[in-house]
C-alpha positions as CSV (number, residue, x, y, z in Angstrom):
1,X,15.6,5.2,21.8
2,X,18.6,6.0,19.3
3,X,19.8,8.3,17.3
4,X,21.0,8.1,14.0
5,X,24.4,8.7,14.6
6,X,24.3,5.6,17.8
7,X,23.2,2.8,15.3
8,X,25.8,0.4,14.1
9,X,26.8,0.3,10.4
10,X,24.8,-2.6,8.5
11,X,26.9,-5.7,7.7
12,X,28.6,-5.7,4.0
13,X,26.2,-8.6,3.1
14,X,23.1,-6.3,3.5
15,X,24.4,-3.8,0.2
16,X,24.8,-7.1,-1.3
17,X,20.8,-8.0,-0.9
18,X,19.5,-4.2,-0.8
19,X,16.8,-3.8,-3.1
20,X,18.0,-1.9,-6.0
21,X,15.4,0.1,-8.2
22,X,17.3,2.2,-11.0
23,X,16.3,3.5,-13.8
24,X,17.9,1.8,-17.1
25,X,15.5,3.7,-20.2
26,X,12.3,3.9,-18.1
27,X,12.4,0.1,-16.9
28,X,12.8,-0.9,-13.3
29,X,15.6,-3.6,-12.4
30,X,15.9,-5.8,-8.9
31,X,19.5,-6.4,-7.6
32,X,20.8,-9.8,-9.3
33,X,21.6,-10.5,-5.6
34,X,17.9,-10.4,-4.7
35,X,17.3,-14.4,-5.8
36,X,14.8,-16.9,-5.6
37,X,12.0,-17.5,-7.9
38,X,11.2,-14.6,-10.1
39,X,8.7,-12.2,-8.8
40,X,8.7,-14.2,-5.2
41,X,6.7,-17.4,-5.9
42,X,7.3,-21.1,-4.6
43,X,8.5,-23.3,-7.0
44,X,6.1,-26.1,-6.9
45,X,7.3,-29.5,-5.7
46,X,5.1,-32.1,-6.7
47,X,1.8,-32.3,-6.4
48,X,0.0,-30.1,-4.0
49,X,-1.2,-31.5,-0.7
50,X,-4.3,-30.6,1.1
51,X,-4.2,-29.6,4.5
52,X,-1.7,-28.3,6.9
53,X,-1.7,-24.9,9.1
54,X,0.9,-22.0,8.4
55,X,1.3,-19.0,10.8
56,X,1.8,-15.6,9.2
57,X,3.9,-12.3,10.6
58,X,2.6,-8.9,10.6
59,X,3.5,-6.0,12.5
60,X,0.6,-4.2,13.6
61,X,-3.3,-4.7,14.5
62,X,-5.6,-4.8,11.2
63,X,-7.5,-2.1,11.0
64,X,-10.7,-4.4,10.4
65,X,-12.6,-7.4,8.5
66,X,-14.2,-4.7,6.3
67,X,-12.6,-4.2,3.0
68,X,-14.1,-0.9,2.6
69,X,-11.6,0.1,5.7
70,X,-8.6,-2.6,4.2
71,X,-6.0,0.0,2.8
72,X,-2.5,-0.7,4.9
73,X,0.0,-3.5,4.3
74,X,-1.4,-5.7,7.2
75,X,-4.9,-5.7,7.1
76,X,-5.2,-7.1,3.5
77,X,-3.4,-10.4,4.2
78,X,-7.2,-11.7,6.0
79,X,-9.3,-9.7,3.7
80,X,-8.3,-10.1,0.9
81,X,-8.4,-14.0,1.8
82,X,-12.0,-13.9,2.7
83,X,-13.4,-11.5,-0.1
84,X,-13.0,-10.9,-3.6
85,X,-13.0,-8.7,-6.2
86,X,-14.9,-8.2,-9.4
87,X,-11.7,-8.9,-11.2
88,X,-8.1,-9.3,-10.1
89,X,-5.0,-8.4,-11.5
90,X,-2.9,-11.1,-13.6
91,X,0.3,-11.7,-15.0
92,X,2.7,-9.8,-13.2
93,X,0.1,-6.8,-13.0
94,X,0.4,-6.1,-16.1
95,X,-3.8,-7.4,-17.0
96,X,-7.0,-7.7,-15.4
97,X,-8.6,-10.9,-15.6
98,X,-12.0,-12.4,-14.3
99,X,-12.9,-13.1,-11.2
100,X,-16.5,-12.6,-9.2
101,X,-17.3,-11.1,-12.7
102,X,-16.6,-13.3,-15.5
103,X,-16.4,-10.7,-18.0
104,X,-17.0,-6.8,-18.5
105,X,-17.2,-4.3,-21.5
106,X,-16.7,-0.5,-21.5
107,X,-19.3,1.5,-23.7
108,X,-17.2,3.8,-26.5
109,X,-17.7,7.1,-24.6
110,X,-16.4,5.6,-21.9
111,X,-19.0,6.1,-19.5
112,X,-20.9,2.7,-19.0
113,X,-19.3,-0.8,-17.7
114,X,-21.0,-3.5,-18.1
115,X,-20.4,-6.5,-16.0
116,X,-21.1,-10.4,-16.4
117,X,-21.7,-11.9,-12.8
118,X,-20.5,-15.2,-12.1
119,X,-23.3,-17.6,-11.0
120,X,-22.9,-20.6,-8.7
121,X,-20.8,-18.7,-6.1
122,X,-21.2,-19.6,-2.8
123,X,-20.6,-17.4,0.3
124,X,-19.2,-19.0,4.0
125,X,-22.5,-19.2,5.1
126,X,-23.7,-21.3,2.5
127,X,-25.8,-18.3,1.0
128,X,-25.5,-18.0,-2.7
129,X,-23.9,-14.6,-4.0
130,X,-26.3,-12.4,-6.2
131,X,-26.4,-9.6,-8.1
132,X,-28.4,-7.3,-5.4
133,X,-25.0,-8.4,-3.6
134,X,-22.3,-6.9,-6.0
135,X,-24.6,-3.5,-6.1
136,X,-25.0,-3.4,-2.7
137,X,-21.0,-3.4,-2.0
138,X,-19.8,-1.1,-4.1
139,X,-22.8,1.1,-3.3
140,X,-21.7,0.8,0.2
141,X,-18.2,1.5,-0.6
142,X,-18.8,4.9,-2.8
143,X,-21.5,6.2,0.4
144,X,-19.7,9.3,1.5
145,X,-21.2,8.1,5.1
146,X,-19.1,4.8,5.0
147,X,-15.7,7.2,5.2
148,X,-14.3,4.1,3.1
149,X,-10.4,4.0,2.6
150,X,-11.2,3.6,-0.9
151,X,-14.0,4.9,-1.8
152,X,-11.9,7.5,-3.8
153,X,-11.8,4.6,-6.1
154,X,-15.3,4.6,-7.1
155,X,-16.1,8.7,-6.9
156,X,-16.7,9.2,-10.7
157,X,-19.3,6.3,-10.2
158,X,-23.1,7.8,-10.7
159,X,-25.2,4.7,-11.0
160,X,-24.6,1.3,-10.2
161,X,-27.9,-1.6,-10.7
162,X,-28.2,-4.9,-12.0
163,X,-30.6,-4.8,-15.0
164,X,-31.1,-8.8,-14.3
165,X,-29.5,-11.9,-13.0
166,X,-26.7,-12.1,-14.3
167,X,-25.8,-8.6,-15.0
168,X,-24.4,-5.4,-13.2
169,X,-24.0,-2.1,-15.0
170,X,-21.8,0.4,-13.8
171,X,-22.8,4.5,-15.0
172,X,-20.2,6.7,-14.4
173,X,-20.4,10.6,-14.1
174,X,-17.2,11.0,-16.4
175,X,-14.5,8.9,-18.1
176,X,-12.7,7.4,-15.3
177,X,-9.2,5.6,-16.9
178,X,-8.8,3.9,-13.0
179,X,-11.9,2.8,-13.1
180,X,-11.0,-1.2,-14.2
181,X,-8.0,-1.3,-12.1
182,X,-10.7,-0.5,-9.2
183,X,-12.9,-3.6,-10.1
184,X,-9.6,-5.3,-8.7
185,X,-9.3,-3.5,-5.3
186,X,-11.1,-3.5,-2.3
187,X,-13.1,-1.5,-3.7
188,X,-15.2,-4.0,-5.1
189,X,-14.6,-6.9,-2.8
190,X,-18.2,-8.3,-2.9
191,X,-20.0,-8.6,0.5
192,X,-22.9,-10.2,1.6
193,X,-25.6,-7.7,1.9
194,X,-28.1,-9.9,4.4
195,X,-24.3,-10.3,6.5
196,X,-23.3,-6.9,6.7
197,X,-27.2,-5.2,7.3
198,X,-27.7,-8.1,10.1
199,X,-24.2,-6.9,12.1
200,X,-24.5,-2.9,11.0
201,X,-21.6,-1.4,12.9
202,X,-19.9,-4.9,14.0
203,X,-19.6,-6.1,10.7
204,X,-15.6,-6.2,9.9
205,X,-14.7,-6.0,13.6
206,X,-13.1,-8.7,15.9
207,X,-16.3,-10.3,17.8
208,X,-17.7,-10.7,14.0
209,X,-15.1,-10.6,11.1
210,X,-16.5,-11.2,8.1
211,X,-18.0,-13.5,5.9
212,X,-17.2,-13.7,1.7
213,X,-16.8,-15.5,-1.3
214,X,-13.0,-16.3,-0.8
215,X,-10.7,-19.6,-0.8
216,X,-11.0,-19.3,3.7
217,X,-13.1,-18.3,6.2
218,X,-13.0,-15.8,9.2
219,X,-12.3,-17.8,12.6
220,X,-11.6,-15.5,15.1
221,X,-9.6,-12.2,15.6
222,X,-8.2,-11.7,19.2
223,X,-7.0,-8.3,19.2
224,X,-3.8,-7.8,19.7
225,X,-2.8,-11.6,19.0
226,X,-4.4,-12.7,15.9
227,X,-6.1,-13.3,13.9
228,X,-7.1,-17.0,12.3
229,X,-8.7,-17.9,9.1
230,X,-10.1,-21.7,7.3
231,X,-10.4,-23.6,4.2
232,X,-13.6,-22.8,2.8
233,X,-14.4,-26.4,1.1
234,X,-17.0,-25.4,-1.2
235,X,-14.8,-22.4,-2.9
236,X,-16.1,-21.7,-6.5
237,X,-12.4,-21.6,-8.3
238,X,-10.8,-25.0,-6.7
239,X,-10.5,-26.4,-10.5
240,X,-7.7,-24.0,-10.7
241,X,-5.5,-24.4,-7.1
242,X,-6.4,-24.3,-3.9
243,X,-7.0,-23.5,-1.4
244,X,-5.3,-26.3,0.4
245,X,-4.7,-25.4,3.8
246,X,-6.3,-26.4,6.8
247,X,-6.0,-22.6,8.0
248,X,-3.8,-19.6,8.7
249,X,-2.8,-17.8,11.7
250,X,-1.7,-14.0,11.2
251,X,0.3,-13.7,14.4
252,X,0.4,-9.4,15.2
253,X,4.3,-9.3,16.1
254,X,5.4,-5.1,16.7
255,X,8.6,-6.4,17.6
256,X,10.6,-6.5,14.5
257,X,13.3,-9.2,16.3
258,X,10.7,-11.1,17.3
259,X,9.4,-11.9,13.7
260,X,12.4,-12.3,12.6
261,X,13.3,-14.7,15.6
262,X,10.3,-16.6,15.1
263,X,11.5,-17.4,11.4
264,X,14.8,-18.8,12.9
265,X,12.6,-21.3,15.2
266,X,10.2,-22.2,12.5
267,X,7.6,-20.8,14.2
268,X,6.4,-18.4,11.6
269,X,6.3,-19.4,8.1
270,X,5.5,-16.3,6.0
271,X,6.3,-12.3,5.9
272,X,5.5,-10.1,3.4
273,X,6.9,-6.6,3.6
274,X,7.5,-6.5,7.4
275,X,10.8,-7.9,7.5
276,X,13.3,-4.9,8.9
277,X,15.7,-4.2,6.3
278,X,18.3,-4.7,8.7
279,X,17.8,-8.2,9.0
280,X,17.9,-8.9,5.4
281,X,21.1,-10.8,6.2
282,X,20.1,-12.4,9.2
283,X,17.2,-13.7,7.2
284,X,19.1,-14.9,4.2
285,X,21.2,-16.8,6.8
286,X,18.5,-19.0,7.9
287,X,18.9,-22.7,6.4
288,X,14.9,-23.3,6.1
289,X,13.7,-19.7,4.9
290,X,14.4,-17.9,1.2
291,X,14.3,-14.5,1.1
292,X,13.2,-13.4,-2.2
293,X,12.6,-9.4,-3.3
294,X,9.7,-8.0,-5.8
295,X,10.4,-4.5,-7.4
296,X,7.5,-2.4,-5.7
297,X,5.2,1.0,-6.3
298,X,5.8,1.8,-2.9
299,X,8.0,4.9,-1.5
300,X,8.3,5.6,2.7
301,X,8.0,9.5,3.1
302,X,7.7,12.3,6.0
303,X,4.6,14.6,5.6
304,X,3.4,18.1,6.6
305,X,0.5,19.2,7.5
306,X,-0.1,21.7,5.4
307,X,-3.0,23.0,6.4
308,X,-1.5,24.0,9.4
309,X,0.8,26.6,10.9
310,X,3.9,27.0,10.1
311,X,3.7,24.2,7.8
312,X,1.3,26.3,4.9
313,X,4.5,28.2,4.3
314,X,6.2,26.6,1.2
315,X,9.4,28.0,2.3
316,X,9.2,26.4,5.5
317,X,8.9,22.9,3.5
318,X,11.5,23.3,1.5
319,X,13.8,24.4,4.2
320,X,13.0,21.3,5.9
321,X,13.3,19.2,3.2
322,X,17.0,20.5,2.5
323,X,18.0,20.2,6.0
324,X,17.0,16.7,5.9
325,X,19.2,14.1,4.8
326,X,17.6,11.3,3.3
327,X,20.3,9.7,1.8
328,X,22.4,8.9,5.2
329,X,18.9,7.3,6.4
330,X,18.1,5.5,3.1
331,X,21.9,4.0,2.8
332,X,21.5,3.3,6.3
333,X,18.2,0.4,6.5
334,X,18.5,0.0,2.6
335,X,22.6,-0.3,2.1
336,X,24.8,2.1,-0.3
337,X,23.7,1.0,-3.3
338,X,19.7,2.0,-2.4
339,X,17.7,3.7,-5.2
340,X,17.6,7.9,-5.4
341,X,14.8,9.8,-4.3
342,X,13.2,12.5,-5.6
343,X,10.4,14.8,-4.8
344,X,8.0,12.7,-5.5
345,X,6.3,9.3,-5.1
346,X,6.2,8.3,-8.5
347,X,9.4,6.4,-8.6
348,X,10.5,4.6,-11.7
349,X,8.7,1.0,-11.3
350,X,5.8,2.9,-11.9
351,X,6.6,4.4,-15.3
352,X,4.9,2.0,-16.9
353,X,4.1,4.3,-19.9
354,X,5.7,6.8,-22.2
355,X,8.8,5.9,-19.9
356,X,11.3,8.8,-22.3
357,X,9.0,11.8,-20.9
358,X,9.1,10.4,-17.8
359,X,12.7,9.7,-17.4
360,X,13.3,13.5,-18.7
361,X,11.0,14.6,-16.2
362,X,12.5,12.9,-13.5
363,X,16.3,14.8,-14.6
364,X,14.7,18.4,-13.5
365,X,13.1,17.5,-10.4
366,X,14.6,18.5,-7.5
367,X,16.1,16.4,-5.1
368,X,16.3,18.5,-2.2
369,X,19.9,16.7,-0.9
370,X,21.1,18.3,2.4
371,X,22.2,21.7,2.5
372,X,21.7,23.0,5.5
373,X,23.1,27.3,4.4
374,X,20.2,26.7,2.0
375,X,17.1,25.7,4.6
376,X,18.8,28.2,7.3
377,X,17.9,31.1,4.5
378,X,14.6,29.5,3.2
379,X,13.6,29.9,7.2
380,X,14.6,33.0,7.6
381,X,13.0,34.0,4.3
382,X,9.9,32.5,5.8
383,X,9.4,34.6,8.7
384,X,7.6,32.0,11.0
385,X,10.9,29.3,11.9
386,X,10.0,30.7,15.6
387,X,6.6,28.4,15.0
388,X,8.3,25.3,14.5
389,X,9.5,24.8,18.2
390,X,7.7,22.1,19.8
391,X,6.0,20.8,16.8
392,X,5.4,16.9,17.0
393,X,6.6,14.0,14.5
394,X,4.1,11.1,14.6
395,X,5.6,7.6,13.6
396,X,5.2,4.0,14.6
397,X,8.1,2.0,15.9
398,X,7.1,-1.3,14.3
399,X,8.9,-0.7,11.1
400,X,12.9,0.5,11.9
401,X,13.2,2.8,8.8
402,X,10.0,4.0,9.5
403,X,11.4,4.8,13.5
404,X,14.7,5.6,12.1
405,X,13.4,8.6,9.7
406,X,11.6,10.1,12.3
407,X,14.6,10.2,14.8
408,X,16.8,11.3,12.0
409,X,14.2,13.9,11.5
410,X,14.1,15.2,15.2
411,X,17.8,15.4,15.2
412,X,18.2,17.3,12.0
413,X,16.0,20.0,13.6
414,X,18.1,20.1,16.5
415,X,21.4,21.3,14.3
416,X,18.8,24.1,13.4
417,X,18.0,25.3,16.9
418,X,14.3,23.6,16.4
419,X,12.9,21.1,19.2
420,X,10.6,18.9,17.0
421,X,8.5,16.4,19.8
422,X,8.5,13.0,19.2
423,X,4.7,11.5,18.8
424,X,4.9,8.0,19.4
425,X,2.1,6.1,18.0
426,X,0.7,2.5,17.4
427,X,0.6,1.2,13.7
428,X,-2.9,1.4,14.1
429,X,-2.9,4.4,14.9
430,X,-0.8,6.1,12.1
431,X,-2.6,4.1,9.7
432,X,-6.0,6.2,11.9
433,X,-3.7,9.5,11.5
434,X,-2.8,8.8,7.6
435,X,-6.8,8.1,6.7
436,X,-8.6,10.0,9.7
437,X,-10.0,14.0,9.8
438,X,-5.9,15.4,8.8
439,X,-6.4,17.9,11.3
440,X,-4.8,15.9,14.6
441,X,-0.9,16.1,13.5
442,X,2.2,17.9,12.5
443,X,3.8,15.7,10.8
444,X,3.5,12.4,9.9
445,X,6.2,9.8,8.9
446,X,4.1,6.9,6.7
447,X,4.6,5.1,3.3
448,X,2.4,4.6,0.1
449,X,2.4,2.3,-2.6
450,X,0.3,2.8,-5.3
451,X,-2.9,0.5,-5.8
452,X,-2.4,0.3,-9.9
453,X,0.2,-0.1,-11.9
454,X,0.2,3.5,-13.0
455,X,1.4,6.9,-11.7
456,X,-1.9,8.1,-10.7
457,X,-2.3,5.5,-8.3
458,X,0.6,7.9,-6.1
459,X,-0.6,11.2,-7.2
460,X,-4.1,11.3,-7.2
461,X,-4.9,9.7,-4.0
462,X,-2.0,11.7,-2.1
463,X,-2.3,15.2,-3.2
464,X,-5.6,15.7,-4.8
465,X,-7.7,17.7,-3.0
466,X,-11.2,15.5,-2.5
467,X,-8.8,12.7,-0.7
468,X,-8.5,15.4,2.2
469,X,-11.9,14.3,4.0
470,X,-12.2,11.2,6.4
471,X,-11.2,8.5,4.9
472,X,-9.3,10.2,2.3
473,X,-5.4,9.3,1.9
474,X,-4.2,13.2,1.2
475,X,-2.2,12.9,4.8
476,X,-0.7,16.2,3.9
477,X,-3.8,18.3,3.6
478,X,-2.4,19.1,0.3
479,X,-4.1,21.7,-1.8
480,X,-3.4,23.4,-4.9
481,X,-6.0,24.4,-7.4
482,X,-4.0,23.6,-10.9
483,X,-2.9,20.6,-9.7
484,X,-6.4,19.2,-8.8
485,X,-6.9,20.3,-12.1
486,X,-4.2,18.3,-13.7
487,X,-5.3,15.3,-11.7
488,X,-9.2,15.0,-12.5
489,X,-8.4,15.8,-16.1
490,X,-6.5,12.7,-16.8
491,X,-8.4,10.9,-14.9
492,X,-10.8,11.3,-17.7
493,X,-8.7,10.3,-20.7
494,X,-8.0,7.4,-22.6
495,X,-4.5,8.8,-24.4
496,X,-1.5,8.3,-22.0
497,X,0.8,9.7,-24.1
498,X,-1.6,12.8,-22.9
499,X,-2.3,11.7,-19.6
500,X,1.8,11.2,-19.0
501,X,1.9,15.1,-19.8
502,X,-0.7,16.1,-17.6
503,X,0.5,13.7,-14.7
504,X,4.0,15.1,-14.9
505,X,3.3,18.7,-15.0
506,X,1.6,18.1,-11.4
507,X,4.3,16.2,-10.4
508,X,6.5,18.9,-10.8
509,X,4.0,21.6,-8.9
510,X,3.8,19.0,-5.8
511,X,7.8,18.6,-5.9
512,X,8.2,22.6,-6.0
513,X,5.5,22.8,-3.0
514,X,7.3,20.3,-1.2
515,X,4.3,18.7,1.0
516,X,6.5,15.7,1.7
517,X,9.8,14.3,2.7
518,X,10.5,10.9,0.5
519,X,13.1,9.1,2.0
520,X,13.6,5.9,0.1
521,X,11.8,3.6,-2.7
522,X,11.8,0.0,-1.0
523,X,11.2,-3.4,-2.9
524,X,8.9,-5.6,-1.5
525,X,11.0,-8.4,0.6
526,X,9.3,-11.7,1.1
527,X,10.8,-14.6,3.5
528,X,9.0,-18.2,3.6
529,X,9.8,-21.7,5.1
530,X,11.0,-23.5,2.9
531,X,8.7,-26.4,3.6
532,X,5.9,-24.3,1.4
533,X,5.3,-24.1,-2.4
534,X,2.5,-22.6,-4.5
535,X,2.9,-19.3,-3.4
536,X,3.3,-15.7,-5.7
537,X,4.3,-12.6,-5.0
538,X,4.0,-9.6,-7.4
539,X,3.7,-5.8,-7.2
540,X,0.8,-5.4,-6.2
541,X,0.7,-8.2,-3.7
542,X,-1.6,-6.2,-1.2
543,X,-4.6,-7.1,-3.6
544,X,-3.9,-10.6,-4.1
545,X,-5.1,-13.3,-1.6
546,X,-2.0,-14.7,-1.1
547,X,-2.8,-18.4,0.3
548,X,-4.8,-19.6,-2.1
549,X,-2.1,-21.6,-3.8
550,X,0.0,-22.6,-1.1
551,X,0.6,-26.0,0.2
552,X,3.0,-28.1,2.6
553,X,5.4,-29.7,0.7
């Protein structure tokens, strides 16, 4: 265990490859130094080859095969290889384009999708995939019973049947402007109906995995190991890539040294995301691996449980927030030059509209930098700081800012007289924690990045009220009437000039109420061997299936 103050200032080169996210007018910039192909992708070299066997880096156990339950930044790198989506998200996330669905149209009032199924889809078992299968699915993800991690997605969703063959239609209760971004999320992976009903509870688990529509197959999944997918030969969309491997192994390695070790050997080819920022120069170092960056929607944060004592005082919050100090611990795993934080999780990648009223909103809010005369009077004014003793921080070790926050946190308190407990915990089980009942922690150190490329993707989901429940990402038990308010009525509209107003007058509330702590706005780091090609990266990589293009050189 360490303290802030014991760790060993990062190498000059680090700065140099830091991730960089600033606003310039509303647009979001990597560091120059942060090289490689744009957006992460392997520059082809020659023509692809089939066959071959990569293994894969993540730092945690998958929470499961199922993609109703695939919302975390490990689990989707076997899922969303296996199972698709109705659509998918193109050119550089800035479109949808077709997928299982080969085309769709939204009725004028906004209310009815209709959905054009693509026919001659095969799933791993040699099944062909039907209509009855795409209602099933997202049927199953919007059952309140499921708990699905995202069936918030699909909530405004009243009806959903398949009118004929080749046809799904989609009723919704209300306008719904996410409603198309979730045809490209987990949301509405399409399942196999006769699959899942034959396994019931199994389905998605190790001794079964999965079965799909997607460019590989489920192997096996030895908990705590791996997990191992295959090239699915008779994959519907070959005519435009791959896949070309053999298969993948996704080797579950907590150790951050040892994933970065097994780079050095060659022994791992690919990480995404779980690279510890500091080995960003270590990594850079290595002759047969580029390190490439992608700006992200992601922010890494410390939340309250606001539902419970002392933590439903606002005062007690924002005394907590100000006695915290985020910039040492960004500046520390993400180099001097690391982007700002504010109050909230909306950081500036994801102004992707009206960026002015944005940008003017983000001037007022409050930063909450370190001033610890300020959160000593803010307790006192709260009358319950006696309360705080021997409240516990949950975190998970696997990630180092993620470990450092929380030990930073801990030993902020103690300058204030207040023991906070550390609550060590498996990446499982924060992910369990972030998505469970929100009544079985304190506080909780965890990260977010947004499933759309739009700032309701970070509000909604995180501080609207109906994400409280099981399976609901609200991890601060968050409540506040106007701002649910705010949330479900531009969730209904079409104008963003009107939605932007809406979404930043609850930004500001959450920011005054102070449910969380954000500590930093990472990019999206991304090392490969260099003996690969074919491969992409982009925002919103967590939705992509990542190996379908990728070859051996």
């Amino acid at each position: 265990m360490f303290l802030l103050n014991d760790r060993r200032r990062l190498p000059a080169l680090l700065t140099a490859l830091a991730i960089i996210v600033v606003a310039c007018g509303g647009t979001a910039v990597s560091s120059p130094a942060a090289s490689g192909a744009p957006g992460g992708s392997g520059a082809p070299s020659g023509a692809p080859k089939m066959g071959g066997s990569i293994t894969v880096a993540v730092e945690g156990e998958p929470a499961s095969m199922d993609p109703a339950f695939d919302y975390d930044f490990v689990s989707g790198l076997a899922v969303d290889s296996v199972t698709e989506p109705l659509l998918k998200f193109c050119e550089n996330d800035t479109k949808l384009c077709p997928n299982l669905a080969e085309s769709y149209q939204v009725s004028g009032d906004g209310l009815t999708y209709t959905l054009k199924i693509r026919h001659g889809v095969k799933f791993h078992d040699g099944s062909m995939m039907t209509v009855d299968d795409v209602v099933f699915s997202l049927n199953r993800i919007r059952d309140p019973k499921l708990a699905s991690y995202v069936g918030w997605m699909l909530a405004n969703v009243a009806d959903v049947k398949a009118p004929d063959a080749s046809t799904v239609v989609v009723t919704l209760s209300k306008p719904d402007a996410l409603l198309e971004y979730a045809l490209a999320a987990t949301s509405a992976h399409v399942v196999s109906k006769k699959f899942v009903e034959a396994n019931g509870d199994k389905f998605g688990k190790p001794e079964v995995g999965s079965i799909g529509t997607g460019p590989f197959k489920f192997v096996e999944w030895k908990s705590g190991d791996h997990q191992k997918v295959a090239r699915f030969d008779d994959y519907w969309d070959k005519a435009n890539g791959g896949p070309y491997l053999d298969d993948i192994t996704i080797k579950i390695l907590p150790e951050p040294t040892t994933r970065v070790a097994g780079l050095q050997t060659g022994e791992i080819d690919f990480i995404i995301n779980n690279i510890p920022s500091d080995q960003y120069a270590t990594v850079k170092a290595i002759n047969n691996v580029d390190l490439t960056f992608t700006n992200s929607y992601y922010g890494e944060w410390i939340t309250f449980n606001t539902k419970k004592a002392p933590f439903d005082n606002v005062k007690v919050r924002q005394a907590l927030n100000y006695a915290f100090d985020k910039k040492a611990v960004r500046e520390l795993f993400y180099g001097a030059e690391a982007a700002p934080t504010k109050a909230t999780l909306v950081n500036p990648s994801l102004w992707t509209f009206n960026q002015p009223e944005w940008q003017a909103a983000w001037d007022q809010l409050p930063a909450y930098d370190v001033n610890l005369d300020t959160a000593k009077r803010l307790l006192d004014e709260s009358g319950v700081a006696a309360q705080l003793n021997g409240t516990e921080i949950a975190y998970y070790e696997s990630t180092p800012s993620i470990k450092g926050a929380a030990e930073a946190f801990i030993d902020s308190m103690g300058k204030l007289g207040i023991e906070v407990k550390a609550r060590k915990v498996t990446y499982q089980e924060n992910v369990a924690l972030q998505f469970g009942e929100h009544n079985n922690y304190d506080i909780l150190v965890a990260s977010w990045g947004s499933d759309f490329p739009d700032p309701s993707g970070n509000l909604r989901p995180n501080f609207a009220s109906e994400n409280i429940v099981a399976g609901g990402a609200n991890s601060s038990a968050y409540e506040n009437a106007k701002v649910d308010e705010l949330l479900a009525k531009q969730n209904t509209l079409v104008d963003k000039a009107e939605r932007a107003k809406l979404l930043i007058e609850a930004q500001k509330l959450i920011a005054e109420d102070a449910p969380v702590i954000v500590t930093a706005y990472p990019g999206w780091p991304l090392a490969v061997n260099k003996r690969l090609a074919g491969y992409s990266v982009s925002s919103l990589w967590y939705w992509a299936s990542l190996f379908k293009d990728v070859y051996v050189k």
